[in-house]
C-alpha positions as CSV (number, residue, x, y, z in Angstrom):
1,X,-15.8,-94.8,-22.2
2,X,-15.6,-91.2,-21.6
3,X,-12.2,-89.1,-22.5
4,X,-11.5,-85.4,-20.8
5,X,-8.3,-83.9,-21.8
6,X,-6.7,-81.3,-20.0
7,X,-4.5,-78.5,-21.9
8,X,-2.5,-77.0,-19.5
9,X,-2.4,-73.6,-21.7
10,X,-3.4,-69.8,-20.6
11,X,-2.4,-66.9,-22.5
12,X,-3.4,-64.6,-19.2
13,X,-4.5,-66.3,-16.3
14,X,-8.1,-64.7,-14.9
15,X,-8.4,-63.0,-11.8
16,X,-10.7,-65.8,-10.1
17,X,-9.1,-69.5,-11.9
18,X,-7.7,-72.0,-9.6
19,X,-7.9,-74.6,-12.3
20,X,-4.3,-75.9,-13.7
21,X,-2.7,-73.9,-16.3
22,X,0.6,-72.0,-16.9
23,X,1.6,-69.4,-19.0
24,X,4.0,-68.5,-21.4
25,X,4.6,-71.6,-22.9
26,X,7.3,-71.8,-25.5
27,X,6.6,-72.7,-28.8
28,X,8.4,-76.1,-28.4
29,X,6.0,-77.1,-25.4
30,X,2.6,-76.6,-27.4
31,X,3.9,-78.3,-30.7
32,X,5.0,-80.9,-29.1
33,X,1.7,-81.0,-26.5
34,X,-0.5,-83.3,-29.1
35,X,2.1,-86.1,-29.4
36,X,2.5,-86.4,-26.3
37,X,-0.9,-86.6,-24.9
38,X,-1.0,-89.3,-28.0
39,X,1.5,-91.1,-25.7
40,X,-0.3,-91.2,-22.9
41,X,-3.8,-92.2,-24.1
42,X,-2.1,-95.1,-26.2
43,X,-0.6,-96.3,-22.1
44,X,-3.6,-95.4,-20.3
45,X,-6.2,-96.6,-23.1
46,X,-5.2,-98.5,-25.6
47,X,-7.7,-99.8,-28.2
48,X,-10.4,-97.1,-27.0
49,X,-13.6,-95.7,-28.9
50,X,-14.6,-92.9,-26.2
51,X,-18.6,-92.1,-26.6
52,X,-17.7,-88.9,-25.4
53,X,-14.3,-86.2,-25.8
54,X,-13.7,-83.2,-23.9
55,X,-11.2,-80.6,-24.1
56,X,-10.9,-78.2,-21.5
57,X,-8.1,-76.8,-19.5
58,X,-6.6,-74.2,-19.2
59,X,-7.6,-72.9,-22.6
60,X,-7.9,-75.8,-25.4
61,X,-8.3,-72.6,-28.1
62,X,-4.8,-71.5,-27.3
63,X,-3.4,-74.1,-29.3
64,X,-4.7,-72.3,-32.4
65,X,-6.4,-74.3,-35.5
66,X,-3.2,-75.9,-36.5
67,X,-2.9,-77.3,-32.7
68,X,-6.0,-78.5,-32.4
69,X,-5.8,-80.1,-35.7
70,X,-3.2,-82.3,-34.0
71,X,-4.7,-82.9,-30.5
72,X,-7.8,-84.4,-32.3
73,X,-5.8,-86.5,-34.6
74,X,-3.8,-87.7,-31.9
75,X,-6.5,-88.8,-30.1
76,X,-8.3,-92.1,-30.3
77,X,-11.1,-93.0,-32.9
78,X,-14.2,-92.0,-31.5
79,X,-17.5,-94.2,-31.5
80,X,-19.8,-93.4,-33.9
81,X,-22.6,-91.1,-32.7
82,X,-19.9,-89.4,-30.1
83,X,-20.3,-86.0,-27.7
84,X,-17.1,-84.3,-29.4
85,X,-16.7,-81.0,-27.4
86,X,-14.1,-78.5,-27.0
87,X,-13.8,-75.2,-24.5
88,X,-13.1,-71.8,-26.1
89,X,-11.7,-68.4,-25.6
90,X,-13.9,-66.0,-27.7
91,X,-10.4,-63.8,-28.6
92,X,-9.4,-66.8,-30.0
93,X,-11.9,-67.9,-32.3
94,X,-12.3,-66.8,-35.9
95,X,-12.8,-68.7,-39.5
96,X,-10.3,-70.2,-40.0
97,X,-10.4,-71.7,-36.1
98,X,-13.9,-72.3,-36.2
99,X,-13.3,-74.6,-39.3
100,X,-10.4,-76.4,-38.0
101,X,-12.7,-77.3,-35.2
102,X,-15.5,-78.5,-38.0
103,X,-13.1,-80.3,-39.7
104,X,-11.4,-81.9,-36.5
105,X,-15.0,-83.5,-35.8
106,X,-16.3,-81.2,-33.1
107,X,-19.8,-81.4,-32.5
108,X,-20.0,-79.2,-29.8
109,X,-18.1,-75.8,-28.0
110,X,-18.4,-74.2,-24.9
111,X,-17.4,-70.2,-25.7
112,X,-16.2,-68.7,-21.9
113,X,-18.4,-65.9,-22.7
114,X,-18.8,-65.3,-18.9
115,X,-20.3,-62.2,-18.6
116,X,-21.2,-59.0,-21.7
117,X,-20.2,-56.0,-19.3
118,X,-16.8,-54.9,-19.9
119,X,-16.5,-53.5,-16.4
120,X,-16.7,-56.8,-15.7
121,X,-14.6,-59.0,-18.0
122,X,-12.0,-56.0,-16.7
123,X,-12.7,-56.8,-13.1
124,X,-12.4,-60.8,-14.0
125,X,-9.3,-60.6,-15.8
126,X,-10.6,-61.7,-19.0
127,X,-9.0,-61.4,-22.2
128,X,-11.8,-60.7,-24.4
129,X,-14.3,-58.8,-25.2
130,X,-17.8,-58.1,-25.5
131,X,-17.4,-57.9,-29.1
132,X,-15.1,-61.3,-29.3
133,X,-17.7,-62.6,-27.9
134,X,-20.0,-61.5,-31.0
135,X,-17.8,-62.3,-33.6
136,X,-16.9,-66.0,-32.0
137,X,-20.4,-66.8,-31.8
138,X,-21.0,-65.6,-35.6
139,X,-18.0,-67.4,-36.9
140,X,-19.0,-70.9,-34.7
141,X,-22.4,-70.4,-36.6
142,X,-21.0,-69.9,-39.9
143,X,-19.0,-72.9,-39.7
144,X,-22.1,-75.0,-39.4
145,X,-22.1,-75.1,-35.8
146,X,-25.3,-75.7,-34.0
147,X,-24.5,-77.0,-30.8
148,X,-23.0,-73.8,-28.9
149,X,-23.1,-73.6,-25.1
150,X,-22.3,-70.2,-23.4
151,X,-20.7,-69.8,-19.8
152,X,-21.7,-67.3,-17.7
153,X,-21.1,-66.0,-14.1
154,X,-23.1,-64.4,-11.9
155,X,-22.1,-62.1,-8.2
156,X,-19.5,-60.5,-10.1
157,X,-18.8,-57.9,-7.7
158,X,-19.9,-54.2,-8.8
159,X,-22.0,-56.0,-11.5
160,X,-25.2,-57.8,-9.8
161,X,-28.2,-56.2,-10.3
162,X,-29.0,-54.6,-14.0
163,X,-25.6,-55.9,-15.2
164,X,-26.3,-59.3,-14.9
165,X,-30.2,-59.3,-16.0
166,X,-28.6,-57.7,-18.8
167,X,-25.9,-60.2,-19.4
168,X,-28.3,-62.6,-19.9
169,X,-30.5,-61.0,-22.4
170,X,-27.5,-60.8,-24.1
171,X,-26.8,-64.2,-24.0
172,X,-30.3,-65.7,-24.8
173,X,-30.4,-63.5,-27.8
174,X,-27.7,-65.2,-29.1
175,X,-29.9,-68.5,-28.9
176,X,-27.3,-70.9,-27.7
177,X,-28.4,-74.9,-26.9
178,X,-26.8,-74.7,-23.8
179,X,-25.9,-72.6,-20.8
180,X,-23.8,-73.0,-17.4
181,X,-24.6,-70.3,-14.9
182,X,-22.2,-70.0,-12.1
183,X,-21.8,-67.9,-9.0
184,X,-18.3,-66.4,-8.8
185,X,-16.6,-68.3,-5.6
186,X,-13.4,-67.1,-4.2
187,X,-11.0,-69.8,-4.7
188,X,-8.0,-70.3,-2.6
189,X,-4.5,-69.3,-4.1
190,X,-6.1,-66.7,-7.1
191,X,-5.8,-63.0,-7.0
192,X,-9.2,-62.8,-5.7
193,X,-8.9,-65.0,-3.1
194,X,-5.8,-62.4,-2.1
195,X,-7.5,-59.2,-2.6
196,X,-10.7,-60.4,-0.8
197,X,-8.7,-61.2,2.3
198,X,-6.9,-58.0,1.9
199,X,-10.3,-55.9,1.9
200,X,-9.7,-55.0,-1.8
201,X,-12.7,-56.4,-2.6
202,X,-15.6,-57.4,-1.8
203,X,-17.9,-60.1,-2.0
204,X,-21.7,-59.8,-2.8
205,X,-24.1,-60.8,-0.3
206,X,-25.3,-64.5,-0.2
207,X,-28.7,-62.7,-0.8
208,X,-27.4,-61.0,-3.8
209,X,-25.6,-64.0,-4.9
210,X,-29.1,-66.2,-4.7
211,X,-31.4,-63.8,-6.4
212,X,-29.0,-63.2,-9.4
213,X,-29.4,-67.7,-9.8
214,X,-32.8,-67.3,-9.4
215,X,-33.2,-64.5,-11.7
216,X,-31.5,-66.4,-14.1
217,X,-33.3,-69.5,-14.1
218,X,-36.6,-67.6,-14.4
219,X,-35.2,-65.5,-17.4
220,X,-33.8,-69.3,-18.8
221,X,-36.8,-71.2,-18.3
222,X,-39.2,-68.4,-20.3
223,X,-36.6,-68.9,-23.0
224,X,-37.6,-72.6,-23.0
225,X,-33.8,-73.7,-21.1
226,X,-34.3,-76.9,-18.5
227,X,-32.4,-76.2,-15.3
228,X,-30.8,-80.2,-15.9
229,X,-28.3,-80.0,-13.0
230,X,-27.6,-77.3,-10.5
231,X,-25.5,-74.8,-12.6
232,X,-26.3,-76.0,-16.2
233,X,-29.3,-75.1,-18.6
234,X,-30.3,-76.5,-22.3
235,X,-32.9,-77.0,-24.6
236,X,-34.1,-80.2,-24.9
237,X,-32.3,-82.8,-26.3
238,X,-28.8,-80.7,-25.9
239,X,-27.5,-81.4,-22.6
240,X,-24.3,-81.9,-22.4
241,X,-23.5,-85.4,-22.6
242,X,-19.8,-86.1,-20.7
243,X,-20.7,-83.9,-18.2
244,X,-24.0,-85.7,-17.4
245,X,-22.3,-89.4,-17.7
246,X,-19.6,-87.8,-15.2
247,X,-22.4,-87.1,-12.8
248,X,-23.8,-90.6,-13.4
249,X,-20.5,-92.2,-12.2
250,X,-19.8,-93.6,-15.1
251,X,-15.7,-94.0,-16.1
252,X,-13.8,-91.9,-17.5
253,X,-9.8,-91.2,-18.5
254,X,-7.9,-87.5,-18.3
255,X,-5.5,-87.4,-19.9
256,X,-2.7,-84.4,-19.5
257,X,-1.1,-82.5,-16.1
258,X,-3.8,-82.5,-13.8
259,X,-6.6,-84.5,-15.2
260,X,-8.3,-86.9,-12.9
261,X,-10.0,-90.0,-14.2
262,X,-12.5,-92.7,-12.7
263,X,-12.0,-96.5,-13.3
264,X,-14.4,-98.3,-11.0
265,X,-13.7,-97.5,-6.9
266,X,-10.2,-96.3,-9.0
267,X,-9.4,-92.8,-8.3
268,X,-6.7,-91.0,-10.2
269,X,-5.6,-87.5,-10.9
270,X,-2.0,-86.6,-12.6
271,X,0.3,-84.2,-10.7
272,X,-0.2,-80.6,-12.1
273,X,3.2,-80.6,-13.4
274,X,3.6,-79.9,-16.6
275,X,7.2,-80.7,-17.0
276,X,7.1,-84.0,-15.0
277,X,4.4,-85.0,-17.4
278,X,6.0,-84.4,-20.7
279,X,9.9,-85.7,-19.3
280,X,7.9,-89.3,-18.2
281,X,5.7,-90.0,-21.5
282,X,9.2,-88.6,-23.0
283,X,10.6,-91.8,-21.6
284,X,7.9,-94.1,-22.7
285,X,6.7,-94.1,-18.6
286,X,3.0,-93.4,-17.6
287,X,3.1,-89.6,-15.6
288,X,3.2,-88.8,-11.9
289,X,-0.3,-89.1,-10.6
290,X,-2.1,-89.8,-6.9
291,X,-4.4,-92.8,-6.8
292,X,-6.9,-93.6,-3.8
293,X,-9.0,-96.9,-4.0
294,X,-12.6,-95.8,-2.1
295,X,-14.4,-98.6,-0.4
296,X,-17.8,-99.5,-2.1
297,X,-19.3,-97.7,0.7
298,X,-17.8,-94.6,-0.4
299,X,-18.7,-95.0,-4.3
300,X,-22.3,-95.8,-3.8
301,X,-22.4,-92.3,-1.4
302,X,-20.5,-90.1,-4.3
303,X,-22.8,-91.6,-6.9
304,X,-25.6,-90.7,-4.4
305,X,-24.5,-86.8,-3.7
306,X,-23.4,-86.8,-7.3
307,X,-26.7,-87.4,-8.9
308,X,-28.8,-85.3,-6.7
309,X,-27.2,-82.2,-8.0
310,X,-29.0,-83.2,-10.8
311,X,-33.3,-82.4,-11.9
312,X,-33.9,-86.8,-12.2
313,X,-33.1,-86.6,-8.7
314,X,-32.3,-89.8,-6.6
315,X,-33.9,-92.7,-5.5
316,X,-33.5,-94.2,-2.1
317,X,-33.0,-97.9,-1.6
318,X,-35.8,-99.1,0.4
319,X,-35.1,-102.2,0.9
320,X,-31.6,-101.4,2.9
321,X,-31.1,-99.4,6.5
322,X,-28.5,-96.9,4.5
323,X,-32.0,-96.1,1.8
324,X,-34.2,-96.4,4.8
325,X,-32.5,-93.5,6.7
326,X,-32.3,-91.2,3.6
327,X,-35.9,-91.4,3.3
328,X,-36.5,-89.9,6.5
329,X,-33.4,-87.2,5.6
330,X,-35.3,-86.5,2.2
331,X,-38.9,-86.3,3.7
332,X,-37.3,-83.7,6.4
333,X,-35.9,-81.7,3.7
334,X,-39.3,-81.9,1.7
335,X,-40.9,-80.4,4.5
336,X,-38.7,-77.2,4.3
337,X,-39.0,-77.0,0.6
338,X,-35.7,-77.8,-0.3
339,X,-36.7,-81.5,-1.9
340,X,-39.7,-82.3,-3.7
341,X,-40.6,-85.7,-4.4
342,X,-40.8,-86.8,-7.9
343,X,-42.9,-89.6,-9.4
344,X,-41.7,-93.0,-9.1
345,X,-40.2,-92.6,-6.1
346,X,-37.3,-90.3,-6.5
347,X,-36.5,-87.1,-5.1
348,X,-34.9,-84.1,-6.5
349,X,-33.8,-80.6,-5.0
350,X,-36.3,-77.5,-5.4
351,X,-34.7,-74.3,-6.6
352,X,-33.8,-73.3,-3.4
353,X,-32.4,-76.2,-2.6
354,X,-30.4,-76.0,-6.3
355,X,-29.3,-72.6,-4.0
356,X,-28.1,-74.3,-0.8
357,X,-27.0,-77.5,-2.4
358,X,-23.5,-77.8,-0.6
359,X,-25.1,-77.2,2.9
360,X,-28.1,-80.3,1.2
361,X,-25.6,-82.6,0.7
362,X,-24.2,-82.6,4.1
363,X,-27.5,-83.7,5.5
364,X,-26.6,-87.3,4.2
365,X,-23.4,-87.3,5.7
């Protein structure tokens, strides 16, 4: 089994997040955070060794090392061997953080770098900078940690071009295992999304935004990084492991406001409510949440768009009508180089299709 948790916790929210998080917290809500999310994985899985844990949010860090120290040991035993990994905020990492994480059992961070121009960590919204970044890196290191994965984001506006190429120097020479690369998307309900419709800002050109990906997975492929799924890069044998057995379809259980889980054609994602959660598991009940039930029809096409975005590609099913027509989708998208056929029968999107995969995975429906 595979365990996300959600913490709902921002110090500052960034410019451009539409994930779930609130701010301001009082000091009652975070203490009591860790018991309750104890709650609800003892209701929702009960007896659990998860082969993988991940901590995002929000920001996870925010709970400081004495938070932390509780989330992990409120949390169920892992298996042995486990994918322990936990999101971070470089202004909130130092020693003594970076060892509660060691001593917690984390085996892997993901440090929201995002980008080493301070115009554009200003422009973002960010709460850290340039510097944190250098110091969190150092102190994850010194700590003993060698699995480090780095986020970064690409079309900032005002800061394509040199700014970016040099971003990423920045970030190689920092020799993390991993990378995610992402263009900056206007999501609906941010302070982007408002200032872009206003004509505060504006927008990079798709032709921008696609040579800045491109650029970066030349740049991340001299440095020895496999492009393993659209927006993620690492060295071999460093890929991140609950993010890949999400993409395979395999189960998994959020816990926390917000967090969605997968249990067979089971769909389930908890209202993002942070008070409605914490008064229910209060009272012993299981949290507010939506459920749909997908038809197996459904399933077998998520798993199908799901695991093209990543570089094993897909296999059709030949010996169905469904497989049958996909072939002739895939061989018409070979032919405009946006699939290439792989050995052993699968097929797996080029670069440029890596580019226009959204637009890809309509083809099929």
């Amino acid at each position: 089994m595979n365990l996300y948790v959600h913490v709902p916790f921002c110090v500052s929210k960034c410019r451009y997040c539409a994930f779930h998080s609130e701010t301001g917290a009082s000091a009652e809500a975070l203490a009591a955070f860790p018991r309750l999310i104890g709650r609800e994985g003892a209701l929702r899985a009960p007896g659990a060794r998860p082969t993988t844990l991940y901590l995002g949010g929000g920001t996870p860090s925010s709970l400081g090392p004495d938070g932390l120290r509780a989330l992990a040991a409120a949390l169920p035993a892992l298996a042995d061997g486990a994918e322990f990994t936990v999101e971070l905020n470089p202004a909130d990492v130092d020693a003594a953080l970076a060892e509660a994480l060691r001593a917690a059992g984390v085996t892997r961070v993901s440090l929201g770098a995002q980008t080493f121009d301070p115009a554009a960590l200003r422009f973002l919204g960010r709460r850290h900078t340039v510097a944190d970044t250098l110091a969190a890196a150092s102190a994850l290191r010194h700590a003993g940690f060698d699995n480090v994965s780095l986020d970064l984001i690409a079309a900032v506006p005002g800061c394509c071009g040199a700014s970016f190429r040099r971003s990423l120097e920045q970030a190689i020479a920092l020799e993390p295992r991993h990378l995610s690369v992402y263009a900056l998307t206007v999501e609906e309900g941010t302070p982007l999304a408002a200032d872009v419709r206003a004509g505060r800002v504006k927008m990079p050109a798709d032709d921008e935004t696609l040579d800045a990906l491109a650029e970066a997975e030349a740049a991340l492929a001299r440095a020895g990084y496999a492009r393993y799924e659209i927006s993620n890069y690492a060295l071999p044998g460093f890929e991140c492991r609950h993010n890949l057995a999400v993409w395979h379809g395999e189960d998994y259980i959020g816990l926390g406001p917000a967090a969605a889980s997968r249990l067979g054609l089971v769909r389930r994602t908890n209202a993002p409510d942070l008070s409605a959660w914490a008064s229910a598991l209060d009272a012993g009940r299981p949290p507010p949440a939506d459920e749909e039930s997908l038809s197996p029809e459904d399933d077998e096409h998520e798993r199908f768009v799901t695991g093209f975005r990543l570089a094993a590609g897909v296999r059709p099913d030949l010996d169905t009508a469904l497989g049958r027509a996909r072939l002739v989708v895939l061989e018409k998208l070979q032919r405009v180089d946006l699939v290439v056929a792989l050995p052993g029968g699968a097929y797996a999107l080029t670069s440029r299709g890596r580019e226009v995969a959204d637009a890809v995975s309509l083809e099929f429906g």
